[in-house]
C-alpha positions in Angstrom: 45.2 7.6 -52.0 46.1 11.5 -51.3 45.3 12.6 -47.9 42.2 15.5 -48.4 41.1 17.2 -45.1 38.7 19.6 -47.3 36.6 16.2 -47.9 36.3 15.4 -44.0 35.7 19.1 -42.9 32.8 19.6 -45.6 31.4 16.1 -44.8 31.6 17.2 -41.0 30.1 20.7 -42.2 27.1 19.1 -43.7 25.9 16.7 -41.7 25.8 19.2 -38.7 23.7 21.7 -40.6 21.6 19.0 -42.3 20.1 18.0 -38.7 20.1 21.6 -37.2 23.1 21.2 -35.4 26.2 23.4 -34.7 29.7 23.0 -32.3 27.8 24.3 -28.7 24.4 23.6 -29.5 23.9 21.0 -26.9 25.1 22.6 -23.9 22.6 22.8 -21.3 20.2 19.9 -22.7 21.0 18.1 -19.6 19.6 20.8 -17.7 16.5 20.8 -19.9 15.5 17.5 -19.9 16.3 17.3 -16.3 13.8 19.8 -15.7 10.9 18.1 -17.9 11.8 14.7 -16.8 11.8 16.1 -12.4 8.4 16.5 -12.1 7.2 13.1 -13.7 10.1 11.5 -11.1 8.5 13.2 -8.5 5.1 11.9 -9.2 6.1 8.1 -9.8 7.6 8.5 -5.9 5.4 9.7 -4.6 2.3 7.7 -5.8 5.0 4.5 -4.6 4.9 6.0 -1.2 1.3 6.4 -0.8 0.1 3.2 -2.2 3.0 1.5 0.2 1.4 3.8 3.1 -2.3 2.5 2.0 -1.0 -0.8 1.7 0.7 -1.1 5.4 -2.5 -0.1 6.6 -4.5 -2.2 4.7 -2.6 -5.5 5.8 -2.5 -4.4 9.6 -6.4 -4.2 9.4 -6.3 -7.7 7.8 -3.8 -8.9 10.5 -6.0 -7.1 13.5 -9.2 -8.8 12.1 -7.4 -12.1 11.8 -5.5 -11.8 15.5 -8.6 -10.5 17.0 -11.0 -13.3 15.8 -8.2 -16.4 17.0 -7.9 -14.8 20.3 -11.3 -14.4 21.1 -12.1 -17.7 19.7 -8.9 -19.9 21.4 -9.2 -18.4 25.4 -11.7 -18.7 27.5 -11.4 -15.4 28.5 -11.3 -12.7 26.2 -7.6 -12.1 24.8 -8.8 -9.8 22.5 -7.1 -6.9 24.3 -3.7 -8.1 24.6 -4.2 -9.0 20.5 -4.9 -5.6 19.7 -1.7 -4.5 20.9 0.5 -6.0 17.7 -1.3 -3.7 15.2 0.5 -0.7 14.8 -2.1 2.0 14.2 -4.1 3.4 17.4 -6.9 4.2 15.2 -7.2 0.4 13.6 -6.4 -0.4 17.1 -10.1 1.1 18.0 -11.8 0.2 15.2 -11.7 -3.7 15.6 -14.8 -4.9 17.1 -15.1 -8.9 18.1 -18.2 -10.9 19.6 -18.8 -14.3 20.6 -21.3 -16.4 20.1 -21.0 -19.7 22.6 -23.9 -21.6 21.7 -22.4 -21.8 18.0 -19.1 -22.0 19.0 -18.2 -19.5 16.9 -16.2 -15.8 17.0 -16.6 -13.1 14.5 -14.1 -10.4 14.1 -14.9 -7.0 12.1 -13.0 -3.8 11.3 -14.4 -0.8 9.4 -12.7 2.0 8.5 -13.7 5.0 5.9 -11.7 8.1 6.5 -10.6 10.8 4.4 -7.6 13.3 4.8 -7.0 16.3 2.9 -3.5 16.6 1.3 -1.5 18.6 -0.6 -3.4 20.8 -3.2 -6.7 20.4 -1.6 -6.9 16.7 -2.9 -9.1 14.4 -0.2 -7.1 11.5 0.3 -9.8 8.8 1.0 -9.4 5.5 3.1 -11.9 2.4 3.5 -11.3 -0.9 4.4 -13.7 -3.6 5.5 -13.2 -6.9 6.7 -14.7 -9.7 8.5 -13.7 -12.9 10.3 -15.5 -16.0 11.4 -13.8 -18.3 13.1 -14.6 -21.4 15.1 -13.6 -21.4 18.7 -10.5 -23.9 19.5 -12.1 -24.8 23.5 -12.6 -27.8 24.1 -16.4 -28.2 25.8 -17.7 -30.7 27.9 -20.1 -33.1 26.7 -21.5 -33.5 23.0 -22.6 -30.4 21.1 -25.8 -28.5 21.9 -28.3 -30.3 19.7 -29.0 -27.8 16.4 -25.3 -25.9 16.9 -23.2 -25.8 14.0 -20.7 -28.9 13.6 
C-alpha cells in the first residue's frame, strides 16, 4: 500500500471542522470552566463549614444537657458548676439550666437556645436547639423509698 499523506491531512481537515473545531481553539477553556465551576466550589465549602459549625454546637448542647443532668443527679452537692466547664461555648455554658427534685429521686437537665446571626449578604443565620434530660439520681438514701416516689 502507497504511502498518501493527502488522505490523513483531509481526514484530519474534516473532522476538525465537522465539530467546530480548529488548531487553537481550546486555549483558555481551562480558564473558563474554572471560572463557572469556582463559584459552585465555593458554595459546597462553605455550606460544609457551616453545617460542621452547627453541628459542633449542636452535640456540645447535647453533651452539656447530658453532663449537667449526671452531675446534679450522682453528688450530693450540686456539681453542676464544675460540669459546665467541659462545654466549650460560654453562651451554651449559660443556657443549661438543672433542678432537682429529692422526693422523686430524680434530676432534670434543659438547654434552650434560639438565636439568630446575620451573615454575609444580609441572610439571618438562625440557631435553635432544645433538649431535655431526666435522669435518676445515683445516691444511695437511707431507709426504703418515700411511700408514692417513683421506683
Amino acid at each position: 500500500m502507497r504511502h498518501q499523506p493527502w488522505r490523513q491531512a483531509f481526514r484530519r481537515a474534516t473532522c476538525e471542522t465537522c465539530l467546530g473545531l480548529t488548531r487553537g481553539s481550546t486555549k483558555g477553556q481551562a480558564m473558563a470552566e474554572f471560572a463557572l465551576a469556582l463559584p459552585v466550589l465555593l458554595l459546597l465549602l462553605s455550606g460544609m463549614l457551616l453545617a460542621g459549625f452547627y453541628a459542633f454546637r449542636a452535640s456540645a448542647a447535647d453533651w452539656g444537657v447530658f453532663i449537667a443532668g449526671v452531675t446534679a443527679g450522682a453528688y450530693p452537692t450540686a456539681a453542676d458548676d464544675q460540669a459546665r466547664l467541659s462545654v466549650t461555648w460560654p453562651d451554651i455554658r449559660q443556657r443549661l439550666a438543672v433542678e432537682q427534685n429529692a422526693t422523686s429521686r430524680q434530676a432534670r437537665s434543659r438547654i434552650a437556645i434560639q438565636d439568630s446571626h446575620p451573615w454575609i449578604f444580609g441572610i439571618e443565620l438562625v440557631e435553635a436547639q432544645r433538649g431535655t434530660g431526666v435522669f435518676r439520681l445515683w445516691r444511695f438514701y437511707p431507709g426504703p423509698p418515700d411511700p408514692g416516689g417513683i421506683e
